[in-house]
Each structure stands twice: as C-alpha cells, then as structure tokens.
C-alpha positions as CSV (number, residue, x, y, z in Angstrom):
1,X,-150.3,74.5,56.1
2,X,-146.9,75.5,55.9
3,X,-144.3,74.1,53.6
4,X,-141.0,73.1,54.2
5,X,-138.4,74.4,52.6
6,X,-135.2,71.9,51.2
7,X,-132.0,72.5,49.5
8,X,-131.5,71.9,46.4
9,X,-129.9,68.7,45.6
10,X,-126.9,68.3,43.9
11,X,-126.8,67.6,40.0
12,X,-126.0,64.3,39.3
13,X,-124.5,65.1,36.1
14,X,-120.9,64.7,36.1
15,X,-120.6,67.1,33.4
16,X,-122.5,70.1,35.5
17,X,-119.9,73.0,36.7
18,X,-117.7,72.1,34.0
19,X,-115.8,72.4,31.2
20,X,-116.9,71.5,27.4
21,X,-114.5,68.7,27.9
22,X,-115.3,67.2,31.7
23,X,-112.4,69.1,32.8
24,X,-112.6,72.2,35.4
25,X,-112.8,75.4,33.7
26,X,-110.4,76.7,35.6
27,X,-109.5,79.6,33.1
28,X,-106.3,79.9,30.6
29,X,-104.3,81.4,33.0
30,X,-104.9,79.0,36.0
31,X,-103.6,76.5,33.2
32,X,-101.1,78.1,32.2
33,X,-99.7,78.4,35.4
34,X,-100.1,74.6,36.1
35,X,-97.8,73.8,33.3
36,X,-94.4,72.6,34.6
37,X,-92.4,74.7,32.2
38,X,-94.4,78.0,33.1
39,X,-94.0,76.6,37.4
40,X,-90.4,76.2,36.9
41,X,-89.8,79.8,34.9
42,X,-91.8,81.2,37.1
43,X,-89.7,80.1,40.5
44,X,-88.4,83.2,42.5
45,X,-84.6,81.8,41.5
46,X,-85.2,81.9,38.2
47,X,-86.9,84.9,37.6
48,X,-83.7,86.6,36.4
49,X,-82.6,83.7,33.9
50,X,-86.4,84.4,32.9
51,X,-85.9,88.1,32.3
52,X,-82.5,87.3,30.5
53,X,-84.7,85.1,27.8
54,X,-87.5,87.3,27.6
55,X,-85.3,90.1,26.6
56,X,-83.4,87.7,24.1
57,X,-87.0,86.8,22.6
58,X,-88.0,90.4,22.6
59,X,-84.8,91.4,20.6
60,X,-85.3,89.0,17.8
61,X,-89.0,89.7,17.1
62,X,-87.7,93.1,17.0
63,X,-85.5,92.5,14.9
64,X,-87.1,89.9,13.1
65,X,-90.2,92.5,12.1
66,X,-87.9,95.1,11.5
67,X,-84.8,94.4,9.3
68,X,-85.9,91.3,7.5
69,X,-87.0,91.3,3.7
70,X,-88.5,89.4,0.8
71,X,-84.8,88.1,0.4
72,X,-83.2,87.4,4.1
73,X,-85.0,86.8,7.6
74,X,-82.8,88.4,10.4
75,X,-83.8,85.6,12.2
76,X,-81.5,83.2,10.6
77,X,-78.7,80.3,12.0
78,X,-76.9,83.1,9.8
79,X,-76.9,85.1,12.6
80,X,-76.6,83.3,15.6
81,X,-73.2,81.6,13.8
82,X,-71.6,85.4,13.3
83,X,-73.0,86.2,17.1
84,X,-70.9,82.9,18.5
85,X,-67.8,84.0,16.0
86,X,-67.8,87.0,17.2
87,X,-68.4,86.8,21.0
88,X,-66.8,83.0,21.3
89,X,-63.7,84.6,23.4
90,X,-66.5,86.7,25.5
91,X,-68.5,83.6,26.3
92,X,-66.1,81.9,27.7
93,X,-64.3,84.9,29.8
94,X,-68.3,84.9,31.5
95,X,-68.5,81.6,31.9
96,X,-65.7,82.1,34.3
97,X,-66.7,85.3,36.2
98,X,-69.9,83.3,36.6
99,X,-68.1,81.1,38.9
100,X,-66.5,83.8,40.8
101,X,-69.7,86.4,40.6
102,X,-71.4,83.3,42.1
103,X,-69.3,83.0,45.4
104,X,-70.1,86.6,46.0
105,X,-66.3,87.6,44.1
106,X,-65.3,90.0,41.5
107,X,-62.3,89.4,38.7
108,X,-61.3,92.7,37.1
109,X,-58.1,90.8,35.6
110,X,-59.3,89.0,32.9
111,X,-59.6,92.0,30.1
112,X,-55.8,92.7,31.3
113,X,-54.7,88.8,30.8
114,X,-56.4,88.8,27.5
115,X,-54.2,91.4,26.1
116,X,-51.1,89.5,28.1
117,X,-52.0,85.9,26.5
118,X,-52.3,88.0,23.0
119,X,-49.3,89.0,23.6
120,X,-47.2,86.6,24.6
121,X,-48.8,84.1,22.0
122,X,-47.3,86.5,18.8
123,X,-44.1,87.5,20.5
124,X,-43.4,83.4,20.6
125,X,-44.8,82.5,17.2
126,X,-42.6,85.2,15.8
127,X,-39.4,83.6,17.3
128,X,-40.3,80.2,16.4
129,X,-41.7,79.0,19.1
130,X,-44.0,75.4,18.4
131,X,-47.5,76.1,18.2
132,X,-48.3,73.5,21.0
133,X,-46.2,75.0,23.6
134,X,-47.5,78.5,22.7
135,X,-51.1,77.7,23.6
136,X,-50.4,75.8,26.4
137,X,-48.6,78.5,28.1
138,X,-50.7,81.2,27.2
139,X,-53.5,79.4,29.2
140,X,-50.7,78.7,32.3
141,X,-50.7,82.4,32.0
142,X,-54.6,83.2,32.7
143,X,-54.1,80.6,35.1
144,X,-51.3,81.8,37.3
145,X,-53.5,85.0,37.6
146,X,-56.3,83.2,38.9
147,X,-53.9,81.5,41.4
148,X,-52.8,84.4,42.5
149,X,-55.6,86.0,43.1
150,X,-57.5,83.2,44.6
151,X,-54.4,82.6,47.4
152,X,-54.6,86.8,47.8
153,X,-58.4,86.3,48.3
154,X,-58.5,83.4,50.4
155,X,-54.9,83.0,52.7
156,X,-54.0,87.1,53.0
157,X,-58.0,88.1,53.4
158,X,-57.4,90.5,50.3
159,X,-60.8,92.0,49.2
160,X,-61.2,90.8,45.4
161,X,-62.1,94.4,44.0
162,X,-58.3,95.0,45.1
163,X,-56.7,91.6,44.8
164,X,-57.8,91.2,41.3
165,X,-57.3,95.3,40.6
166,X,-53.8,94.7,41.3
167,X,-53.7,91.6,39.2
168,X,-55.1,93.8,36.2
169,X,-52.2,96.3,36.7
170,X,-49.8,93.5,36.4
171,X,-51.4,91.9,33.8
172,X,-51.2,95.2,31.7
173,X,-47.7,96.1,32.9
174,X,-46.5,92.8,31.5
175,X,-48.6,93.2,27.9
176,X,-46.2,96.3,27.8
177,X,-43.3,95.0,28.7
178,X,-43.7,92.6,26.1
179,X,-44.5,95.0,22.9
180,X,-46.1,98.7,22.6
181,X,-47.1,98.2,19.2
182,X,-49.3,95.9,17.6
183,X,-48.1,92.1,16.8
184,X,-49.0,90.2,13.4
185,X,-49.5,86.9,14.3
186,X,-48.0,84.9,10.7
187,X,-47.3,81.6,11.4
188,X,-48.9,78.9,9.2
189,X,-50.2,76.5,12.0
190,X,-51.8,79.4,14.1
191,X,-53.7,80.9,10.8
192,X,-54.6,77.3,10.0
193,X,-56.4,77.4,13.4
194,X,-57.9,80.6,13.0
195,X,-59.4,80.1,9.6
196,X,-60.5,76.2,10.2
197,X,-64.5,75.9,10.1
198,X,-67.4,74.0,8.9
199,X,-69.5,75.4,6.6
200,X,-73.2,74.7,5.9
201,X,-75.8,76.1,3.1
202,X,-74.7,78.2,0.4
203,X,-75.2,81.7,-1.0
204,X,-76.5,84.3,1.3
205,X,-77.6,81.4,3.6
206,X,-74.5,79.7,4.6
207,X,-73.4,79.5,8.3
208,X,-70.3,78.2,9.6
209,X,-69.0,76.5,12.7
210,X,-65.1,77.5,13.3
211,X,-62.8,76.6,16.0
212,X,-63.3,79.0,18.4
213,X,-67.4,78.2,18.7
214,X,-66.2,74.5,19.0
215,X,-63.7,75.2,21.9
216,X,-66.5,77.9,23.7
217,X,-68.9,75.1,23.8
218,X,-66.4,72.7,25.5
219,X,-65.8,74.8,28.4
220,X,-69.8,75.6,28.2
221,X,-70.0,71.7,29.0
222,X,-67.7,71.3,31.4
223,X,-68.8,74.6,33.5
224,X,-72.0,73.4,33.4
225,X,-71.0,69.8,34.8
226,X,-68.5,71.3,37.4
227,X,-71.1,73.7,38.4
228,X,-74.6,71.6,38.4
229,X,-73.8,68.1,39.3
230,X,-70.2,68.1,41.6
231,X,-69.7,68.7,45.7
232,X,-67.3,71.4,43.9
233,X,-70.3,73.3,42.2
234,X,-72.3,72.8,45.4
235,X,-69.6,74.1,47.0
236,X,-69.4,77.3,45.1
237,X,-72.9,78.4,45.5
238,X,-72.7,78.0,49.3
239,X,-69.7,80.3,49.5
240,X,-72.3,83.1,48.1
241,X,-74.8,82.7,51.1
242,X,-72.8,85.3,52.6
243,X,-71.8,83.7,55.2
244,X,-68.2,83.6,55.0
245,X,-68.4,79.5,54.2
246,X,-69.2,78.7,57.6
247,X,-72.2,76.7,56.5
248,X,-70.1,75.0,53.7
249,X,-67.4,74.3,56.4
250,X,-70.4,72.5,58.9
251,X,-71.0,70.8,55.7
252,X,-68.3,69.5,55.5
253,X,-67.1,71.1,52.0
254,X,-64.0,72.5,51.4
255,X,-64.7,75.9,51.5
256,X,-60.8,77.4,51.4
257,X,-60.1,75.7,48.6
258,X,-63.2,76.2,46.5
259,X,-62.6,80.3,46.9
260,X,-59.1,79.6,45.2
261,X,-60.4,77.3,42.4
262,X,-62.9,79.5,41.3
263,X,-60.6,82.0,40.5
264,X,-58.0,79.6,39.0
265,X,-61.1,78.9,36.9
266,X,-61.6,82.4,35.6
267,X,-57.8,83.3,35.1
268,X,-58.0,79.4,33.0
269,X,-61.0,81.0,30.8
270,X,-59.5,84.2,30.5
271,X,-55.5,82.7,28.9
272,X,-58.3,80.4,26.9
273,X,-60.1,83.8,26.0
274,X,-57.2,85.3,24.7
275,X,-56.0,82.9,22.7
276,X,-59.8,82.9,21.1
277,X,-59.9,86.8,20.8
278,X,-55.8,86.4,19.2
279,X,-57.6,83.8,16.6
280,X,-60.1,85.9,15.7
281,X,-57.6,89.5,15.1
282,X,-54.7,87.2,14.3
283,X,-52.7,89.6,16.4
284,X,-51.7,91.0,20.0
285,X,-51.7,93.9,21.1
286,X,-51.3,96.0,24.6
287,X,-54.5,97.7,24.2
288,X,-56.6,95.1,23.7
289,X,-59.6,93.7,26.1
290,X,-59.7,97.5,28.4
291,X,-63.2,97.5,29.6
292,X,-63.8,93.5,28.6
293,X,-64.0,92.5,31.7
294,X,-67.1,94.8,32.7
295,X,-68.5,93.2,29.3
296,X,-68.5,89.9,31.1
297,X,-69.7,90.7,34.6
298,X,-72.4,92.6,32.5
299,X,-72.8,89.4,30.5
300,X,-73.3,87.6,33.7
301,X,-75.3,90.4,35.4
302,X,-78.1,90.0,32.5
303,X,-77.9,86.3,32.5
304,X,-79.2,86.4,36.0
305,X,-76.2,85.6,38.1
306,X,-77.2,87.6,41.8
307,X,-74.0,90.3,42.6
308,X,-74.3,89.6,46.0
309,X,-73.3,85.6,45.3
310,X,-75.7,82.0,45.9
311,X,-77.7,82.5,42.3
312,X,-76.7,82.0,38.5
313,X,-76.3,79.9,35.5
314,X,-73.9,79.4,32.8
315,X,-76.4,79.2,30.2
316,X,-78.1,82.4,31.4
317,X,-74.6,83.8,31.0
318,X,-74.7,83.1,27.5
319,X,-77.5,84.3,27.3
320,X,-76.4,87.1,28.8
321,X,-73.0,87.2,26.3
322,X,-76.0,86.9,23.2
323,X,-78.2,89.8,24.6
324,X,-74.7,91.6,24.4
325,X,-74.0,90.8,21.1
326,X,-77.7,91.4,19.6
327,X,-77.7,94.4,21.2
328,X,-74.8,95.7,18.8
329,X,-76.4,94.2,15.7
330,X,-78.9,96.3,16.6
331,X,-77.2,99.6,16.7
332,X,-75.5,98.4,13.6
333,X,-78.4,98.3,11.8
334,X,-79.6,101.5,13.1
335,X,-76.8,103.3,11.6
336,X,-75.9,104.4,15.0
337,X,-72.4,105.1,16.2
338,X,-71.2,102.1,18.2
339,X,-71.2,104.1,21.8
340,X,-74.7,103.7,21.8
341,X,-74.0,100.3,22.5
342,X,-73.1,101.1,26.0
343,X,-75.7,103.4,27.0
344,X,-78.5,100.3,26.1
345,X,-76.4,97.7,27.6
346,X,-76.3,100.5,30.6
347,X,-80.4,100.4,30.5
348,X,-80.6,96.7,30.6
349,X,-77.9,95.9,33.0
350,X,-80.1,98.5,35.7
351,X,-83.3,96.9,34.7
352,X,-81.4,93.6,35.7
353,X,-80.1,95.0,39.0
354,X,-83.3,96.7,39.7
355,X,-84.7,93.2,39.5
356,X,-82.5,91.4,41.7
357,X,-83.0,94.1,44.2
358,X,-86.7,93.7,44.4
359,X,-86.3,89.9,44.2
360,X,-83.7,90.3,47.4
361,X,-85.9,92.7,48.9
362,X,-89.1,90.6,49.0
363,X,-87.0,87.6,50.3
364,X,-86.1,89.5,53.2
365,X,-89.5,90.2,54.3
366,X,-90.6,86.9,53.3
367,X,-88.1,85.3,56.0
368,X,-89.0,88.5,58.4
369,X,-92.5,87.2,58.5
C-alpha cells in the first residue's frame, strides 16, 4: 500500500517565524533603515548635508577623546560660543553664497566688499559720522555690489566668474582709495556694540552670546524662510536645473528677477559681514577678507550645497562654516602652524566634491536607464 504524501500544514501559532516580541525579526539593520530619521538622511539629496554632519560628529569625538581632561571637556557650549564669535561674519557671508551657489552662480566679491564696508565704516566713525547712518550704508554698500552683479549676470549675459571678478577688483580698488593703512575704529557707540554680550556660567565654564551671534542667527532665519517656504526660494532652486530658467519661466516664476536677487542677497550678507568682521577687529583695513570668499564657497561646498546649482541648505552651510572653524581648533591644539588649516580644509572640500560627483554620476545613469 502506498502512502500519500502531504505538506506540512502551517503552524497555527502566531508567534512561529518571529520575533521574541511578535514582531518580524527582520534584523537591526532592516530596522534601522525603517526609521524615518535614518530614511530621510539617507535620501540621495541629502546625502551631502549627511556627510557634512558626519564629519562635524567625527571632529568632536575626536576631539572630545583627545584634548579633554579631569578639569574641562572640549566638548563644551564653551566652545561652540567662541566657534559662533569667531566665524559669526563667515556664517552669514555663506549663507549668501548659498543662494547664489544654488542657482548654479559664483560670487568672488564678497571677501573684497568686506574689506570695503570695513573701511568705509572707520573712515566715517572717525569724522563723526552717526553710528546709525554708518551701518546702514555699509550694508547699501554690499548691496550695490550684488545689484551690480546680478544686472551684469542677468541683462548683459556676463558669466558670474567674471562679473563678480570684476566686482572684486572694484571692491578692492575702492578699500584703497579709501585708506592703505589700517583704521582704529574709537567711537563709543560702535565699541559699545562690539563688546555687548550675554554671559552665562562662571569660571572656566562661562559662555557668552554677543551681538554678532545674535545678528548671524537672524539672517540664518530669514534665509531659511526665504529659501524653504516662498515661490522666491522655489524659484531659486529651479534656476540651478541647468536649464537656463526655462522650466521656471513655464512655471510661471520670475526667473530674471530671481537671478538678480540672489546676488543682491549675497552683496546684503556680505556689507552685513563686514560690519560683523569690523566688530570683531574694531578696525578696517585694505587687506582684510583676501581669500574669504573661497572660505565661504568652501563653507557651502562641505555643507552640501551641489556646484553645479538645484541642491543645498543653509543649515548645512553652517555646518559647513563649523566644520571650518573646528577644523582650526584642531590644528591649534596640535601646535601646528595655521597653513595647515588649508591643506585639511583642501582634503575635505575634495572628499565633498568627490561625493557630489558620484552622487551626479549615478543620477545620470539612473535617468539613462
């Protein structure tokens, strides 16, 4: 007699095939990658703004394990007050490039109007000029630079390598036109500015909030309003599908306009930079800010902003401007001479651009297939 063979049935118990707790055992890393924060780091556009923090986490364990005692962490609100005192005026010069960098632009003016605005601001304090007038025009300054090179840009179909290039000749010729030598800023009001802060703890623990940090996270809010939640910021990050704004134009966004704002943004943050970077050296000076605009389109770079327009944030710009500034604490602590500075800044802005070519590179065969 043969004997027929039947499948198994299936186990009635509902706990059979999983986990100690009735849920699938699906693994750590399965969920892990289900968790919202982990899916939304992990998206393609963010990857760089993901880089940017991973570095930034990297540095301070690094630092953290390596330079703190029995007396003092590194990691301390310590240090991230002297980072935003001393890198307020650099924050908010790449919170503008980030607005140009994002439309697929370049400003190479805003080191140059730095040193102008510096300028300018002690020659008038020194002849008596009100205070309130002085900073007022010494942004109009930054401004009229980003209005020119915006209308250069946009109306005369001026690359903006050379339109702003020739705005950062001008810029410079002015600062020396003005004064060759280095400018004491005295007046009363303007050092009343510079050395007004909040201060919190005591002893070796005390942090402080001063103006500068208050007026860099202003223009952090209002970039990240203008940028995230308007038709203008919309509008911006269609200009840098490389497309010459056609889409934005079918869109019906004003795309002429936009090109020439975001510049008039940028020159804005760099007379508001200078005036920040004048606080904190209470002086001006014609030399000041060469090579501090390739400190903020680095700034951006690292925070993730794409150089070929359509992708970044503001915050990963900041993030960007505190990898920057760890980055020297760093080399301080080392003992090292400060040139080193550059040549790590140069390793991570080509790990940076490295990764926005491979993320550019596997979207192009992603849309070939």
């Amino acid at each position: 007699m043969s004997t027929v063979q039947t499948a198994p049935r299936a186990s009635k118990n509902p706990q059979q095939g999983k986990g100690p707790r009735g849920g699938h055992d699906t693994g750590f890393v399965a969920r892990l990658m289900t968790n919202p924060v982990v899916r939304k780091l992990s998206d393609r556009r963010l990857l760089p703004v993901t880089g940017t923090l991973v570095a930034l986490a990297v540095i301070l364990i690094v630092g953290q394990a390596r330079y703190s005692t029995d007396r003092r962490d590194f990691l301390s609100m310590r240090l991230f007050s002297n980072l935003l005192v001393d890198n307020s005026y650099l924050i908010v010069l790449a919170i503008g490039m980030t607005f140009v960098i994002i439309t697929g632009g370049i400003d190479l003016s805003v080191g140059a109007v730095v040193a102008l605005v510096g300028l300018v601001v002690a020659k008038l304090l020194i002849v008596g000029a009100p205070l309130p007038v002085v900073l007022v025009l010494g942004v109009l300054i930054g401004t009229t630079f980003g209005l020119l090179i915006g209308v250069m840009v946009q109306y005369f179909d001026i690359q903006p390598f050379i339109a702003s290039l020739a705005a950062m000749f001008l810029a410079r010729g002015l600062a020396n036109v003005v004064s060759v030598q280095s400018l004491a800023i005295k007046d009363e009001g303007f050092a009343a500015l510079a050395s007004w802060k909040i201060k919190f703890g005591e002893g070796r623990e005390a942090w402080s909030i001063n103006l500068s940090m208050v007026i860099a996270f202003v223009v952090l809010l209002i970039a990240i309003y203008l940028l995230h939640y308007t038709r203008f910021g919309r509008t911006v990050y269609g200009l840098g599908t490389g497309d010459n704004g056609t889409a934005v134009n079918l869109m019906g966004l004003k795309g002429s306009s936009t090109k020439v704002w975001v510049y008039v943004i940028s020159g804005t943050c760099a007379g508001i930079a200078g005036i920040l970077f004048a606080l904190y050296t209470k002086s001006g000076f014609n030399l000041t800010g060469i090579g501090m605009e390739l400190d903020a389109i680095a700034a951006v770079v690292i925070g993730g902003a794409l150089l070929t327009g359509g992708g970044g944030f503001v915050l990963g710009s900041v993030a960007g401007v505190l990898v920057y500034g760890l980055i020297q604490v760093l080399i301080a602590r080392e003992g090292l001479d400060s040139w080193w500075t550059k040549v790590f800044i140069g390793v991570v802005l080509l790990a940076f651009v490295l990764l926005q070519r491979a993320m550019t590179f596997r979207q192009g065969r992603g849309s070939a297939t």
